[in-house]
C-alpha atoms as one frame of an Amber mdcrd trajectory, in Angstrom:
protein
 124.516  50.605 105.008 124.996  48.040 107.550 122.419  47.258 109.975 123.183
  46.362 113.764 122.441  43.026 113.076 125.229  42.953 110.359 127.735  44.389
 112.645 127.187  42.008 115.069 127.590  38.954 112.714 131.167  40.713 111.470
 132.529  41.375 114.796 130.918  37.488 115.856 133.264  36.581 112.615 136.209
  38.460 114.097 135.697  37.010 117.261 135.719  33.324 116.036 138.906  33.751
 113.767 140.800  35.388 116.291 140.394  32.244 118.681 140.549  30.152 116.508
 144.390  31.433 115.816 147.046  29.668 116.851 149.345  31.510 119.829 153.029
  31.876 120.134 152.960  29.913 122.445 150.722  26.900 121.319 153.260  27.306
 117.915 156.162  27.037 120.336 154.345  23.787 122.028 154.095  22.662 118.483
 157.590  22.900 117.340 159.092  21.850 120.679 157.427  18.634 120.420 158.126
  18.133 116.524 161.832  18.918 117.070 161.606  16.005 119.845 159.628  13.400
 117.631 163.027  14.490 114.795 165.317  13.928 117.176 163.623  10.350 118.383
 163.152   9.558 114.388 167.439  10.685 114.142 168.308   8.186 116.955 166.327
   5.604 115.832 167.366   5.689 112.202 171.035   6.269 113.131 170.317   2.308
 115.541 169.305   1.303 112.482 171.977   2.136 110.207 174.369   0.825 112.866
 172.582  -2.121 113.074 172.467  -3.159 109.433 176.183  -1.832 108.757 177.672
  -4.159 111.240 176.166  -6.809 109.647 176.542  -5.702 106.811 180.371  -5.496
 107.681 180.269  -9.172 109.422 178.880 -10.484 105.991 181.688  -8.989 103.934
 184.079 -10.535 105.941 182.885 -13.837 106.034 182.395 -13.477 101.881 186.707
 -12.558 101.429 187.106 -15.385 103.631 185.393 -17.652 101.835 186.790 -16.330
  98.461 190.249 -16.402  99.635 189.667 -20.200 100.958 188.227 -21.154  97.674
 190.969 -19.524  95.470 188.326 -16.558  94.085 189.954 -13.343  93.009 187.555
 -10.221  94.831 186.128  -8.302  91.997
């Protein structure tokens, strides 16, 4: 049988673990700001991309002219 003492210590328990739970709304805090830290990551990555594909494109068009000047067939 449990003692007073024990019933304390359970509901105590209870007590801790149900503040220690995460809210709707702390969860919704928490997924608002990871959906803005994606989004900042997406823009970033997309300047990036852009970035290294102009130059990317600038490169490959200084390489046909080059090849075309010196006679090379583009393989």
């Amino acid at each position: 049988m449990l003692t007073k003492i024990d019933v304390k210590q359970i509901r105590q328990a209870i007590k801790e673990e149900l503040y220690n739970h995460p809210t709707k709304q702390d969860l919704a805090k928490e997924l608002k700001s990871m959906k803005n830290d994606i989004a900042e990551i997406r823009k970033d990555t997309k300047g990036i991309v852009s970035f290294f594909d102009r130059g990317y494109v600038e490169l490959r068009k200084r390489i046909e002219r080059i090849e075309n000047h010196l006679g090379f067939s583009a393989s």
